[in-house]
C-alpha positions as CSV (number, residue, x, y, z in Angstrom):
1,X,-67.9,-65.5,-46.3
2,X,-70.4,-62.9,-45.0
3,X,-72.9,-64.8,-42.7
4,X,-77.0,-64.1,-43.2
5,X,-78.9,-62.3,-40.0
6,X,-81.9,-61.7,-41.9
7,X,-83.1,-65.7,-40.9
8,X,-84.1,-67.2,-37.3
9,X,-80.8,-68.9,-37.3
10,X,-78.3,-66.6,-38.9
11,X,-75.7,-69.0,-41.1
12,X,-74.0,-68.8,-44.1
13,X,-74.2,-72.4,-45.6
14,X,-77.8,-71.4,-47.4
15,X,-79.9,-73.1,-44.8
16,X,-83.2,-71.8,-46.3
17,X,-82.5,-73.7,-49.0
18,X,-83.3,-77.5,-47.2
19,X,-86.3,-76.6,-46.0
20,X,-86.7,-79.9,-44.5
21,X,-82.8,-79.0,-42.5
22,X,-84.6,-75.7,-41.6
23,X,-87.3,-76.9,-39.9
24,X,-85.7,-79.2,-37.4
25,X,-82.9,-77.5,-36.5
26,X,-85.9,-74.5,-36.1
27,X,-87.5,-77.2,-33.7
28,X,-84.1,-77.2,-31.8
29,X,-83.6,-74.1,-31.6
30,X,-86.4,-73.4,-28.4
31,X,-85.2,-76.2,-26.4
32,X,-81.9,-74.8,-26.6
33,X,-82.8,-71.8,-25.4
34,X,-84.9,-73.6,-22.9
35,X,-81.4,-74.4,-21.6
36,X,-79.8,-71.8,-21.9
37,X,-81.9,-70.1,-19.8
38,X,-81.9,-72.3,-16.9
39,X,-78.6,-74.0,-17.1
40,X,-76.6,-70.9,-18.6
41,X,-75.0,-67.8,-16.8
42,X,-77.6,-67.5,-13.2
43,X,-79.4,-64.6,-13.1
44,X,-78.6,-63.0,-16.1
45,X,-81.4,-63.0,-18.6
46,X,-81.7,-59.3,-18.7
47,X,-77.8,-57.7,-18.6
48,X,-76.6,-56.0,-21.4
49,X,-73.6,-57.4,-21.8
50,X,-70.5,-55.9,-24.7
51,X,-70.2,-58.9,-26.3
52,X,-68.4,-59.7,-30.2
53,X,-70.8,-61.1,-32.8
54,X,-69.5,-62.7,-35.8
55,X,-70.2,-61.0,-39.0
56,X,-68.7,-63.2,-40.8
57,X,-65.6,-66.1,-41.5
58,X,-63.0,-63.8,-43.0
59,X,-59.6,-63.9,-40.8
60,X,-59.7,-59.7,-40.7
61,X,-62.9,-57.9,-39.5
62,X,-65.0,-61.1,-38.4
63,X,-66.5,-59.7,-35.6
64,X,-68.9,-56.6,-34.2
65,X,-69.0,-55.3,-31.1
66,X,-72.2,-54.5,-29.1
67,X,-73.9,-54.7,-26.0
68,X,-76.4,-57.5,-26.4
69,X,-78.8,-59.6,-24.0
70,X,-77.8,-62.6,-23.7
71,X,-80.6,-64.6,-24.7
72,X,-81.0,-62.6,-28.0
73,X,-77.8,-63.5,-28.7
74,X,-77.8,-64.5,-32.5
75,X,-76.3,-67.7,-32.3
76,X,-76.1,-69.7,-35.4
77,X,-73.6,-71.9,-38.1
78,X,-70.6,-70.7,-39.3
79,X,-68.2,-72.6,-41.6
80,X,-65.1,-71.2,-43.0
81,X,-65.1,-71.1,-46.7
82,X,-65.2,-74.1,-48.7
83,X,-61.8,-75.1,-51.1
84,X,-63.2,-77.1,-54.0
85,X,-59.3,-77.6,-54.8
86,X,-58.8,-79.5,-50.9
87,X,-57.8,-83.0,-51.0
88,X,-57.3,-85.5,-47.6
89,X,-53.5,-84.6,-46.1
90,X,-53.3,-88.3,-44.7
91,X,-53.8,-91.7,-44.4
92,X,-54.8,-94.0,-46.8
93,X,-57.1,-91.7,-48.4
94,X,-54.0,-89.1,-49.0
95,X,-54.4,-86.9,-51.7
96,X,-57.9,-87.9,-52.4
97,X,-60.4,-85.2,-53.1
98,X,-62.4,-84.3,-49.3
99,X,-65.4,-85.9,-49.0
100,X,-68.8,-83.6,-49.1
101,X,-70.7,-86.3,-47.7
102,X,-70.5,-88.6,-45.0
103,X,-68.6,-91.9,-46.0
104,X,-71.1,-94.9,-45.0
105,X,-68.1,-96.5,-43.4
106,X,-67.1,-94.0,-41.2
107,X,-70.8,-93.3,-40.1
108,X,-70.3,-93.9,-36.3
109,X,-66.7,-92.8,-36.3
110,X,-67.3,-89.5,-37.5
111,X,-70.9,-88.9,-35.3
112,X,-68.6,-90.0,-32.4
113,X,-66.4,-87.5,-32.9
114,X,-68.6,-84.9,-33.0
115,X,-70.8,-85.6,-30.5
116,X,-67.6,-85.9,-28.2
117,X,-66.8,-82.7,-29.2
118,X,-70.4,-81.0,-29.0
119,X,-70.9,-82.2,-25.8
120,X,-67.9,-80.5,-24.0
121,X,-69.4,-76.8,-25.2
122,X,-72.5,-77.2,-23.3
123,X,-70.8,-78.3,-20.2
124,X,-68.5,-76.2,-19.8
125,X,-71.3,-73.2,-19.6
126,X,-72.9,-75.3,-17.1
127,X,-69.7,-75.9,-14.7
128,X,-69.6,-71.6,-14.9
129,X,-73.1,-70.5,-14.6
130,X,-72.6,-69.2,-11.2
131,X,-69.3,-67.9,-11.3
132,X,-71.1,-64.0,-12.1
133,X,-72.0,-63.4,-9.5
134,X,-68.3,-63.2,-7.9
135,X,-66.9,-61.6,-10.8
136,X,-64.0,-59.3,-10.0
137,X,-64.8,-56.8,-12.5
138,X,-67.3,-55.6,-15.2
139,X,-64.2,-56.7,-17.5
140,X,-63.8,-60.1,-16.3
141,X,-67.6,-60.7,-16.3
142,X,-67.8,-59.5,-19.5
143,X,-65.5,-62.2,-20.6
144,X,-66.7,-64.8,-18.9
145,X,-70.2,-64.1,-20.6
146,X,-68.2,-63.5,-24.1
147,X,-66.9,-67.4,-23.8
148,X,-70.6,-68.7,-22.3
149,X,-72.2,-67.5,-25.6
150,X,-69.2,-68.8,-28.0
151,X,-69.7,-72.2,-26.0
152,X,-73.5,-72.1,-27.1
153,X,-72.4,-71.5,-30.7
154,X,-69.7,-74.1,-31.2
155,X,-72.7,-76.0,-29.5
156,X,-74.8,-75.1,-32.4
157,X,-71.9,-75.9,-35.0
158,X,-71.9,-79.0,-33.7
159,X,-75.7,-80.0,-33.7
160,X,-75.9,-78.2,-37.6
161,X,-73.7,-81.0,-38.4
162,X,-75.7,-83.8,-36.8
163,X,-79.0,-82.6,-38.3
164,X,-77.6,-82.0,-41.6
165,X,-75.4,-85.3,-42.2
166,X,-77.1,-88.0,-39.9
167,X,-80.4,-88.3,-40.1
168,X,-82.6,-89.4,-37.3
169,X,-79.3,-90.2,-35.3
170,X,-78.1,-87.2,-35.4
171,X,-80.9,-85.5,-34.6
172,X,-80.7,-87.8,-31.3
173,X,-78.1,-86.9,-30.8
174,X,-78.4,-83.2,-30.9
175,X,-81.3,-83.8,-28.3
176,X,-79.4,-85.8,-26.0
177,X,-76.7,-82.7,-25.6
178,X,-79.8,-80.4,-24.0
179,X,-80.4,-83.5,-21.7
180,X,-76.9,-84.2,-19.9
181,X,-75.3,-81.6,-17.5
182,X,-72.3,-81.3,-15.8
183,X,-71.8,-83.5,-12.6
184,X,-74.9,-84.8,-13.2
185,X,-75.0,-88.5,-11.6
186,X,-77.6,-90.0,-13.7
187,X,-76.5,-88.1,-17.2
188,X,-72.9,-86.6,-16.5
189,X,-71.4,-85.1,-19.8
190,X,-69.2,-87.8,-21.1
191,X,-65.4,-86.3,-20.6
192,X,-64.4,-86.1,-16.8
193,X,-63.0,-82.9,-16.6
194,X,-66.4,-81.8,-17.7
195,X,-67.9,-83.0,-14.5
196,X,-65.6,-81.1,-12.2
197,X,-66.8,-77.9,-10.6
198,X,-65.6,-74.4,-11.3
199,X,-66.4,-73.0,-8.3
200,X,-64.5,-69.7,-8.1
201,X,-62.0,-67.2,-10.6
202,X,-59.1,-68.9,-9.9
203,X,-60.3,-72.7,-11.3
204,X,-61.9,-70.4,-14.7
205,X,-58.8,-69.1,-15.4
206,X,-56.7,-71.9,-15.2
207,X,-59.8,-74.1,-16.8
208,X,-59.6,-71.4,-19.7
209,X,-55.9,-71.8,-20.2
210,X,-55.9,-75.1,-19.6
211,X,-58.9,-76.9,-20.4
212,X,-59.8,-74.8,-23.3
213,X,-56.4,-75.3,-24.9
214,X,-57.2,-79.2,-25.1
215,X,-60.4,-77.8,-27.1
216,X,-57.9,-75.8,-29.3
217,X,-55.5,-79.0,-30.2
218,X,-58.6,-81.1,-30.5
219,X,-60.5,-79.0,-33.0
220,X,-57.2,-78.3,-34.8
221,X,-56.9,-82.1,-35.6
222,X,-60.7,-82.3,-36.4
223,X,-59.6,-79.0,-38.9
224,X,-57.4,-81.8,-40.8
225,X,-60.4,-84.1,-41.7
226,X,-61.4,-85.6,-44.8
227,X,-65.3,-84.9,-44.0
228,X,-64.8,-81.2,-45.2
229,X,-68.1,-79.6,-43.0
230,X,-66.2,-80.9,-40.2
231,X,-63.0,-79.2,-41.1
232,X,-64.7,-76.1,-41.9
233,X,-66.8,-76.3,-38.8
234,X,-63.4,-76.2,-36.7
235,X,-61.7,-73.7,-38.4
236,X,-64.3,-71.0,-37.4
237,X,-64.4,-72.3,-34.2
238,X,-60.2,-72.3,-33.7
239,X,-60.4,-68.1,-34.6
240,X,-63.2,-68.2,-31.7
241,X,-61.2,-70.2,-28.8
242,X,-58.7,-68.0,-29.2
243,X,-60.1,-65.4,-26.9
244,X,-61.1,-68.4,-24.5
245,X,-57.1,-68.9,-23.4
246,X,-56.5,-65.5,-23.9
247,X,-59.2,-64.9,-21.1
248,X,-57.3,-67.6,-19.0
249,X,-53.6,-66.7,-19.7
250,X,-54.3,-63.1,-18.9
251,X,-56.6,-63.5,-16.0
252,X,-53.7,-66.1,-14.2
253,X,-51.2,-63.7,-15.5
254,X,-53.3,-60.4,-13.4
255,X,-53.4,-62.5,-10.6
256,X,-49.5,-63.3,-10.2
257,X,-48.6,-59.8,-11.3
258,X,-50.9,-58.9,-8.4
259,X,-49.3,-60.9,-5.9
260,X,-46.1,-59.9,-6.9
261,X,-46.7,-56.3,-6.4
262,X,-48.7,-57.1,-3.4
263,X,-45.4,-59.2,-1.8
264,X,-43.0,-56.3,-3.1
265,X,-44.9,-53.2,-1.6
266,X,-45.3,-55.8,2.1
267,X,-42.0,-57.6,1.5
268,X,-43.7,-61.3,2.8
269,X,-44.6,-64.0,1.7
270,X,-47.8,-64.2,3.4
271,X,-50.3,-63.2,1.2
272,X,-53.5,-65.0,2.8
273,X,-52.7,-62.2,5.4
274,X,-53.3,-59.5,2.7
275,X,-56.6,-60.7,0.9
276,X,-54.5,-62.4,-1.8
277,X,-53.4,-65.3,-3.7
278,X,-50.3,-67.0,-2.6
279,X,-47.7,-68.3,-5.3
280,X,-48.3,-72.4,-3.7
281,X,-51.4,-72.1,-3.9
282,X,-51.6,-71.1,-7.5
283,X,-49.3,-73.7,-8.4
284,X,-51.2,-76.1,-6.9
285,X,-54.0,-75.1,-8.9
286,X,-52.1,-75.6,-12.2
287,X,-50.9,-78.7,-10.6
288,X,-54.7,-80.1,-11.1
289,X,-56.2,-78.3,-14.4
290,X,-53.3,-79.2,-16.3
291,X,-53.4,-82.9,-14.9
292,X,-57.0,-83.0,-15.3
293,X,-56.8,-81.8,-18.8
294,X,-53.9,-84.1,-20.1
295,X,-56.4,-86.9,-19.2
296,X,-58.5,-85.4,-22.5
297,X,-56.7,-86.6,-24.6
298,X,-56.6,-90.4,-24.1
299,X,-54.5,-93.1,-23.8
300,X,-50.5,-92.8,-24.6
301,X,-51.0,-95.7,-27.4
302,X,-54.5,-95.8,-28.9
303,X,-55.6,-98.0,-31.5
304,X,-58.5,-95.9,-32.1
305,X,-56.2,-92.6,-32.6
306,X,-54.0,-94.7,-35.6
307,X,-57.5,-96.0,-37.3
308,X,-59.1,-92.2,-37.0
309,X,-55.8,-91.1,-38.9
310,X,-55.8,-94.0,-41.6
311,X,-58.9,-93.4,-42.3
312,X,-58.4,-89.8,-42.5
313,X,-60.9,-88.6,-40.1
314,X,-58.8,-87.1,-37.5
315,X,-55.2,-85.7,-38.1
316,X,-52.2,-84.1,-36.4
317,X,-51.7,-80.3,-35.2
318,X,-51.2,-78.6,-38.5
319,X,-50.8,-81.8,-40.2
320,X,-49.5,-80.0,-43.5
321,X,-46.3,-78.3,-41.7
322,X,-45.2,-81.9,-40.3
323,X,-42.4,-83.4,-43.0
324,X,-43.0,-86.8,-43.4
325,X,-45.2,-88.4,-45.8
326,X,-48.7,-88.4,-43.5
327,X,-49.4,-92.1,-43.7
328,X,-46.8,-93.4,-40.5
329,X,-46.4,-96.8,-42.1
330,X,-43.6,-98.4,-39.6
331,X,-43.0,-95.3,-38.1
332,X,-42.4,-95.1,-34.7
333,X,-42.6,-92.8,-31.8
334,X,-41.7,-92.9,-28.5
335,X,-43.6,-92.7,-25.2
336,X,-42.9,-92.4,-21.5
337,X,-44.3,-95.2,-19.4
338,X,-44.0,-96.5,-15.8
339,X,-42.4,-99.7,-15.4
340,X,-40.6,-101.6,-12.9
341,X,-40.9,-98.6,-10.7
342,X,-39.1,-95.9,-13.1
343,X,-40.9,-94.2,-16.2
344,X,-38.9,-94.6,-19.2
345,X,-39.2,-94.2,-23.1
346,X,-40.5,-96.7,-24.8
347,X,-40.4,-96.8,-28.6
348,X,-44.0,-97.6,-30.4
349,X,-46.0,-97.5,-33.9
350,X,-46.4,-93.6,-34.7
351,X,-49.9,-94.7,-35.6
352,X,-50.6,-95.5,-32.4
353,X,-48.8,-92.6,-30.4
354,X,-50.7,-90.0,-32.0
355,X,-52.7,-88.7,-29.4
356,X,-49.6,-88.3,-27.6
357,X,-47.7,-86.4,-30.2
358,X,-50.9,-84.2,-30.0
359,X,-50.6,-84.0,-26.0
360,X,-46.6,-83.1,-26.5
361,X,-47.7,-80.2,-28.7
362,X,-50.0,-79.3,-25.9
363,X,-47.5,-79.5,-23.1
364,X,-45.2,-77.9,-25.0
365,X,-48.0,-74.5,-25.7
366,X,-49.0,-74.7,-22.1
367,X,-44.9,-74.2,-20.9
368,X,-45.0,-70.9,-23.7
369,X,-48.0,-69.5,-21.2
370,X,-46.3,-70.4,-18.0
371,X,-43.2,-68.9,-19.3
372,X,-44.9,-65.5,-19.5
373,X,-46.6,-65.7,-15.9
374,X,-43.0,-66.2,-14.5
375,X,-41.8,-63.0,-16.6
376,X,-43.8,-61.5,-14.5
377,X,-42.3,-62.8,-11.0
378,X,-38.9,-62.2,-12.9
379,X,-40.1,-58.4,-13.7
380,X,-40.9,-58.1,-10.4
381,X,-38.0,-59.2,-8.5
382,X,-39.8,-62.2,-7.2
383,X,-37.5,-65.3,-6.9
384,X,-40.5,-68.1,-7.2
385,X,-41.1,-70.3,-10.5
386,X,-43.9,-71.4,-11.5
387,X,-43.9,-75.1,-13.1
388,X,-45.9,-77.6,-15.5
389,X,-45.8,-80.6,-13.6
390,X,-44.5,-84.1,-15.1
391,X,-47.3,-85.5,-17.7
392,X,-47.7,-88.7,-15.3
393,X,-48.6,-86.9,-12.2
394,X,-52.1,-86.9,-11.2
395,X,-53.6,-89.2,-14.1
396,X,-56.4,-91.3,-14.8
397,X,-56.2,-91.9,-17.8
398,X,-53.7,-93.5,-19.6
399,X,-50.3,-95.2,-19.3
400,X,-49.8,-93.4,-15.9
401,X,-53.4,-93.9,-14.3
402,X,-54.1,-94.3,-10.8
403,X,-50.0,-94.1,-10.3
404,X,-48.4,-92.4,-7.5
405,X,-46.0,-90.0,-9.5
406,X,-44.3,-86.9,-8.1
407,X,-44.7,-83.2,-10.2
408,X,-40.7,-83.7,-10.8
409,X,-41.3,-87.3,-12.3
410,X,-40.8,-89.6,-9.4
411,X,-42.4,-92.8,-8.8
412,X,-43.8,-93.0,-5.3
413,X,-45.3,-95.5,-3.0
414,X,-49.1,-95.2,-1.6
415,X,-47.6,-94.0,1.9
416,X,-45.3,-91.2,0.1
417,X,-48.2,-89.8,-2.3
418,X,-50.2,-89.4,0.9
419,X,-47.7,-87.9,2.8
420,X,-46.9,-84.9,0.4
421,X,-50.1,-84.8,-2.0
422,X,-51.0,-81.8,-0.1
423,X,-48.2,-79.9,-0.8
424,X,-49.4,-80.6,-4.9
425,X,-52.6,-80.2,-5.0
426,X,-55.5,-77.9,-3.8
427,X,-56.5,-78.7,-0.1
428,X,-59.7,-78.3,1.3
429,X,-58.4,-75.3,3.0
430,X,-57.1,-74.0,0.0
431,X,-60.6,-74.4,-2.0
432,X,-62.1,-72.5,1.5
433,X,-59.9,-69.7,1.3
434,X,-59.9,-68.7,-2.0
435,X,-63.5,-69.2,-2.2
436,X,-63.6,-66.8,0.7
437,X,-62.2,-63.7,-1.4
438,X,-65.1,-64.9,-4.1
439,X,-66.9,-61.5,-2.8
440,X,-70.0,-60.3,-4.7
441,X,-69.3,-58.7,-8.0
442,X,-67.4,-56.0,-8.5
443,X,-69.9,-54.3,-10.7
444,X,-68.6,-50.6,-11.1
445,X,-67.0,-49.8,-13.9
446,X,-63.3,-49.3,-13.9
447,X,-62.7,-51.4,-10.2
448,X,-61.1,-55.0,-9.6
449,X,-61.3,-56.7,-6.6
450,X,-58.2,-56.6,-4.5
451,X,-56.3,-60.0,-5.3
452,X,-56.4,-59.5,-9.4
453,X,-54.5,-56.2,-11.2
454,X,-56.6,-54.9,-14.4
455,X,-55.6,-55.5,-17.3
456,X,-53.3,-53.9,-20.0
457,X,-56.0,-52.8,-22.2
458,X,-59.7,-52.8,-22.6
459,X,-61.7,-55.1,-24.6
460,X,-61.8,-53.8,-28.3
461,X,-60.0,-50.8,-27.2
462,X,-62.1,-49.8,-24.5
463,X,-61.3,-47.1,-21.9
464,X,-60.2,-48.3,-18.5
465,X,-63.9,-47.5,-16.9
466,X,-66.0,-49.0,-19.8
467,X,-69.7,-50.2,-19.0
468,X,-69.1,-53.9,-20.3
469,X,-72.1,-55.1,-18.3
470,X,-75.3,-53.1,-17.9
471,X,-77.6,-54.0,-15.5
472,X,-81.6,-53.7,-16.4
């Protein structure tokens, strides 16, 4: 579906046509650039920066390449193409026809969701705005400002579906997004991991890989709702994370390949001595993200998770491919949980261990990432493994929160924890350090700071020494 830049807010769901749509969401549009501009990228409002702009929702040839100022961006709302054929996959609406409209019963359930979901965009802009002016390379800053601006359009997907199917509620809503920000302590965004700080490379990449890949199994079970704009919404915005963990797998994967060649050609293991990232510390790093990001996704057995799927709101990762009949009636799953001081497997209502299922398929895509970074230790003759830690360990959320559980699984007392936490998680010292070879930017073209290697290929085919960031 080819999308319409001829209007102030280039879409392709025929916004001119709701004139009274039109005009608020053209009310909305100056206050978000309001904050874009002082709670987006620092410093930037005048780069030209090579970014992708979607030209439209096809699968093949979606996207143009340009260099762009940021603000001019052409943000805007992008659904995939509509199936009149498309039924509910699930629940006890199974096999009914999707609904166009938002059921009055599901009112709050459905706003919920999406305003859960639009919220993390904007954050997540606002915990990197300063990270440009470290960048390692023209390359890597380019990216980071490519994900910034796809944030601020799955923002706007988001806030099209508030002011379009819930009236003065919605359009609350959509305001209330503009007025939270990351860390803040009087309006903090609502998830905790969108509160954290992303200080330096290191926590981007991992939060990209990581953090984003919660955002790709969370809009992937949005993609299975009955309310078809929501379903269409997330589909777009799946093809558009993609690049997102591809900016985090790679970047973590330059940065081990670097450190490998770094501790071949020096033959130590003392890389803080070179300028460089040492294999602990990087572990330690994953240690947190992916701890941090398991917490998204809820509690182990959630009665909220089995009504979203009976009511056919939310579903499973690519709920269609499963092979059982989609409604879980006395079906059970089973989950680890900590008791009488051992974690075991404990049998419960599928319904109600679904946001578990969907945090197994997580863990299990996150191991596929890690995998590849230790092919590149392996390639290199490096005899260090990197490692997902157990799903229990540093939690607050859920069946393991607030206990004292070892990255191999172990239950531990108070007095253990403290005694070897700092051997799994990043110290003060650590945070120091690597924020000491945060430099300024690396801003000519072609060069990369000394503790990340470039990459295999340029952006869209780019030579090695493309401009990817002009500066006016």
């Amino acid at each position: 579906m080819s999308i319409d830049y001829t209007q102030l807010i280039p879409n392709n769901v025929d916004l001119a046509s709701d004139r009274r749509l039109q005009r608020a969401l053209e009310n909305w549009q100056p206050r978000f650039l309001d904050w874009w501009k002082g709670m987006g990228p620092d410093g930037t409002l005048n780069f030209d920066v090579y970014l992708r702009t979607a030209v439209s929702t096809d699968a093949n040839g979606w996207a143009h390449f340009g260099h762009v100022k940021m603000p001019e961006y052409r943000w805007g709302i992008f659904l995939a193409d509509r199936d009149p054929e498309r039924t509910i996959a699930f629940g006890d609406h199974k096999g009914k026809p999707a609904w166009q409209e938002v059921p009055g019963e599901l009112r709050s359930t459905l706003r919920r969701l999406i305003v859960t979901q639009g919220d993390t965009e904007p954050a997540s802009v606002e915990q990197q705005r300063l990270l440009g002016g470290t960048a390692p390379s023209l390359y890597d800053l380019r990216n980071l400002f490519q994900v910034n601006v796809e944030e601020g359009r799955h923002l706007w997907a988001m806030v099209y579906l508030l002011h379009a199917y819930f009236g003065r509620d919605g359009r609350e809503e959509a305001e209330a997004m503009l007025e939270r920000h990351s860390g803040d302590p009087d309006k903090p965004r609502i998830l905790g991991a969108f509160n954290e700080k992303t200080p330096d490379w290191l926590s981007f990449f991992m939060f990209t890989f990581f953090t984003d890949r919660d955002g790709k199994y969370q809009l992937a079970s949005l993609a299975e709702s009955g309310f078809d704009p929501l379903s269409r919404t997330c589909r777009f915005m799946l093809t558009e994370e993609a690049h997102h963990m591809f900016v985090g797998e790679s970047g973590v994967g330059r940065i081990v390949q670097r450190t490998a060649e770094l501790m071949r050609e020096h033959r130590t293991d003392d890389l803080r001595a070179l300028g460089a990232i040492d294999l602990p510390t990087i572990q330690r790093y994953l240690n947190f993200h992916f701890s941090v990001s398991l917490d998204l996704f809820g509690q182990e057995a959630s009665t909220n998770a089995a009504n979203y799927y009976t009511q056919g709101v939310k579903g499973r990762f690519l709920e269609t491919r499963i092979d059982d009949d989609h409604v879980l009636a006395g079906a059970a799953y089973e989950i680890e949980v900590a008791e009488e001081g051992r974690i075991v497997r404990k049998a419960v209502p599928a319904l109600h261990a679904l946001n578990e299922r969907l945090r197994t398929d997580y863990v299990e895509d996150c191991a596929k990432g890690v995998l590849r970074w230790n092919k590149i230790l392996e390639r290199a003759g490096v005899a260090f493994e990197l490692k997902l830690p157990h799903r229990g360990f540093n939690r607050r959320i859920g069946a393991f929160a607030d206990r004292r559980i070892s990255p191999d699984g172990k239950l531990l007392s108070e007095a253990d924890w403290q005694a070897r936490v700092a051997g799994w998680l990043p110290t003060d010292e650590d945070r120091a350090y690597i924020t000491s070879l945060m430099g300024p930017a690396v801003v000519q073209p072609g060069k990369y700071a000394h503790w990340i290697a470039p990459p295999a290929r340029g952006i869209n085919n780019q030579a090695a020494d493309f401009e990817y960031v002009r500066f006016n």
